[in-house]
C-alpha angles and dihedrals in degrees: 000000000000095000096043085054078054096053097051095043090060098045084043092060090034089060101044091046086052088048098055093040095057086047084063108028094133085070121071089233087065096064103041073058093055098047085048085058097049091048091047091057093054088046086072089055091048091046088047094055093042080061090041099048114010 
């Protein structure tokens, strides 16, 4: 149950970054936001195939 609450977490913080940064995608700040987000989503898949194989 622990790594699934991870999971979450993370795509938890990835979306809300990539929600905010979108709001205020006019402003450079946005879309460093934007990119955070991105990366944070594929956090989860990297997360998930260090489970898997590591």
């Amino acid at each position: 149950m622990y790594e699934l609450d991870v999971m979450l977490g993370l795509l938890m913080v990835a979306f809300v970054l990539l929600i905010v940064g979108y709001a205020a995608r006019d402003k450079g700040w946005g879309a460093a936001m934007i990119g955070l987000g991105i990366v944070g989503a594929m956090s989860v898949l990297a997360y998930k195939m260090y489970l898997t194989f590591g």
